[in-house]
N, C-alpha and C positions, 0 to 999 in steps of 0.2 A: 585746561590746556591740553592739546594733543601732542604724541608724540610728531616727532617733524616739521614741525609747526615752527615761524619764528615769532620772536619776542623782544622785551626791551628788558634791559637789567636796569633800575634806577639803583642810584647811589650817592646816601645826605653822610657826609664827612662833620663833622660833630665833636662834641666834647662829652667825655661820660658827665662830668658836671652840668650838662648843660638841663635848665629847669624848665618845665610849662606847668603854670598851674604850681598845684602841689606837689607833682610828680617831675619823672625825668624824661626828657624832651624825646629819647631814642625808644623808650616804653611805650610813650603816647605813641609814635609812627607806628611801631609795631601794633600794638591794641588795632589800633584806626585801621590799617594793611587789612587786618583779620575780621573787623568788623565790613569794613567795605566788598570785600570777596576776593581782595587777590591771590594767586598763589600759593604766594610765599615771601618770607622776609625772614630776615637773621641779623644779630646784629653781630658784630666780629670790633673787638679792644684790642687797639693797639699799643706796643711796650715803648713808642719812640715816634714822634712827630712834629710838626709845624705845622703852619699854616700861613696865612694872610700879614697874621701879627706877626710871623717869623719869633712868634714864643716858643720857642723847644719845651715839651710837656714829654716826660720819661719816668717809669716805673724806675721806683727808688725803697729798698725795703723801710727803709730808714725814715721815707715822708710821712706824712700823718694825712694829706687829703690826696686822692689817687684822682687828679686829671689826667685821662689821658685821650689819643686820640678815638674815637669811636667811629666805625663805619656799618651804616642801616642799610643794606639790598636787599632788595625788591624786586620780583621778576612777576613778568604776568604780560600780558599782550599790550601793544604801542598804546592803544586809544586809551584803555583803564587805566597805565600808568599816568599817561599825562593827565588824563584827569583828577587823578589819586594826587599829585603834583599841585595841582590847582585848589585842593582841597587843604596840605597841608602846607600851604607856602604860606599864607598869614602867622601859622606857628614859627617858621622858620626862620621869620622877618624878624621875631621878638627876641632872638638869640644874639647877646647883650656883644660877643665879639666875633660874631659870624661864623659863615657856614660856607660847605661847595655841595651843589649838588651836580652829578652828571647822569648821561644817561649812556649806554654802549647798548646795538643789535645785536642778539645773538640766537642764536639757534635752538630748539629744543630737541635733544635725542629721546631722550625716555624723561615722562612725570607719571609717577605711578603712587597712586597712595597704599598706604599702610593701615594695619590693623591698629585700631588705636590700642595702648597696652594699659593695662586694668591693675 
């Protein structure tokens, strides 16, 4: 990615519970992001949410299984995203009470890498 460049933010709204495989559903997006070449991706837990089901799922110290909401973004240039999209939309489809994904344009000021640290 270049500085000044524009881009696509994608963004899979999730459940930290949510499974592929033997793993968890926001792991596999990230791996795949990393493996395919994009960017970047992060995943960001949320303490309070809803969705579709209008289930409110809230950090509680007191519960025993921690669903909460999960959100995966993804930045990297329009075409690779959408393709990247097309890649992991079969996984997406398997998530037992659904998902959102979006997508917002945004700008790139500065992408600069780092030293990796040892």
């Amino acid at each position: 990615m270049k500085n000044n460049s524009s881009a696509l933010i994608m963004r899979v709204f999730i459940s930290s519970t949510d499974k592929y495989r033997e793993g968890l559903i926001y792991e596999h997006i990230v791996f795949k992001a990393k493996e395919y070449g994009l960017a970047g991706a992060t995943v960001f837990k949320g303490i309070l949410g809803f969705g579709a089901s209008s289930v409110i799922y809230s950090y509680r110290f007191w519960e025993v299984t921690e669903k909460l909401p999960v959100v995966v973004e993804i930045i990297d240039h329009e075409d690779k995203i959408l393709s990247f999209y097309e890649l992991i939309r079969p996984v997406l489809e398997t998530i037992r009470y659904g998902c959102l994904v979006t997508t917002e344009k945004t700008d790139i000021l500065m992408y600069k890498s780092g030293k990796k640290q040892e």
